[in-house]
DRENTORVO-577878 format. One record per residue (C-alpha): x, y, z; residue in one letter; residue number from 1. Coordinates in nm, 4 decimals. Example, Ala and Ser with C-alpha at 12.3 -4.5 7.8 and 13.67 -1.06 7.14 Angstrom:
# DRENTORVO-577878
[[1.2300, -0.4500, 0.7800], "A", 1];
[[1.3670, -0.1060, 0.7140], "S", 2];
This chain:
# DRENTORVO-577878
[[-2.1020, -0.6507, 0.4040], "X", 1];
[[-2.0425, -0.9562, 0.6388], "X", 2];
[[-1.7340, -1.0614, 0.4157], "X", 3];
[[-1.6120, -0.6840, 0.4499], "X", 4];
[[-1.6380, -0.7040, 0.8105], "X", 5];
[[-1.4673, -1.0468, 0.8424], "X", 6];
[[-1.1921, -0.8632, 0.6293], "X", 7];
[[-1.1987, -0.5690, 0.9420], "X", 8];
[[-1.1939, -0.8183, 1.2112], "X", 9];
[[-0.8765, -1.0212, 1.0333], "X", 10];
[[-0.6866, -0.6900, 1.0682], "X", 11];
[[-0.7878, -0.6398, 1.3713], "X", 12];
[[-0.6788, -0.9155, 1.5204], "X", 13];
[[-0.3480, -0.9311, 1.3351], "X", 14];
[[-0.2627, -0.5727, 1.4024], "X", 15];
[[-0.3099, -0.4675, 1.0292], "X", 16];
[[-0.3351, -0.1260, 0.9607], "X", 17];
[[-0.3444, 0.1115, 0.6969], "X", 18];
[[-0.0537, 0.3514, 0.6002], "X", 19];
[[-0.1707, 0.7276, 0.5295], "X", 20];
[[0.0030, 1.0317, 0.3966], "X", 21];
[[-0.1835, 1.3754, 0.3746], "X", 22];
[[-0.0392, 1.6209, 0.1524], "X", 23];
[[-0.1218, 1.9381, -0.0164], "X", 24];
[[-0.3077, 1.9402, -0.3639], "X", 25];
[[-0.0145, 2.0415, -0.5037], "X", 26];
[[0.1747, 1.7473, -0.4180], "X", 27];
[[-0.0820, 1.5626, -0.5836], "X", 28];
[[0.0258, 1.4063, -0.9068], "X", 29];
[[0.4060, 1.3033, -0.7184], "X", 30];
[[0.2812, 1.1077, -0.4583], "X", 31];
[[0.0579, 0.9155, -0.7351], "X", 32];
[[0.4048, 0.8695, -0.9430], "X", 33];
[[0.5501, 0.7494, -0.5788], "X", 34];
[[0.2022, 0.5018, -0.5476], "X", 35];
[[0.2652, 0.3441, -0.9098], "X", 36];
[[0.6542, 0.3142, -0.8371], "X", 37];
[[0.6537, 0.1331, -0.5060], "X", 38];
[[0.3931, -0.0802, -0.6073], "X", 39];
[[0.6535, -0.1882, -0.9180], "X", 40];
[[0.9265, -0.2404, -0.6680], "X", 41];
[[0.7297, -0.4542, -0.4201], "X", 42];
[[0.5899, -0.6452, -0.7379], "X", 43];
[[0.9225, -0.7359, -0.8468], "X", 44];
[[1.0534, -0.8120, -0.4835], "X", 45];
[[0.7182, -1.0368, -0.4910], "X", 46];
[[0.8440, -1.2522, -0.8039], "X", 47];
[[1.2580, -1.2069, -0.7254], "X", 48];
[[1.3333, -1.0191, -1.0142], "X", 49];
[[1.5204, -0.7655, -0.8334], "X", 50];
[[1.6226, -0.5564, -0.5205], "X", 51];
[[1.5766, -0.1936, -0.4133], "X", 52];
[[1.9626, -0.1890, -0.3052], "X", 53];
């Protein structure tokens, strides 16, 4: 708990916060395809493998 709220404070103070998208059931199973693909493009961008352009 204390390292949790250490975690909070750190964003707090650094003006962290979370991006959130609601969307209808329906939408479901794209925006998890979206999820796993922009987490392979900042991965790569990470290492320098390649570029989004």
């Amino acid at each position: 708990m204390k390292e949790t709220q250490e975690m909070l404070d750190f964003a707090t103070k650094h003006n962290i916060t979370p991006d959130i998208e609601v969307v209808p059931m329906d939408y479901v199973n794209t925006t998890s395809f979206r999820a796993r693909h922009w987490q392979y493009i900042e991965q790569e961008m990470r290492i320098g493998r390649g570029s989004i352009m």
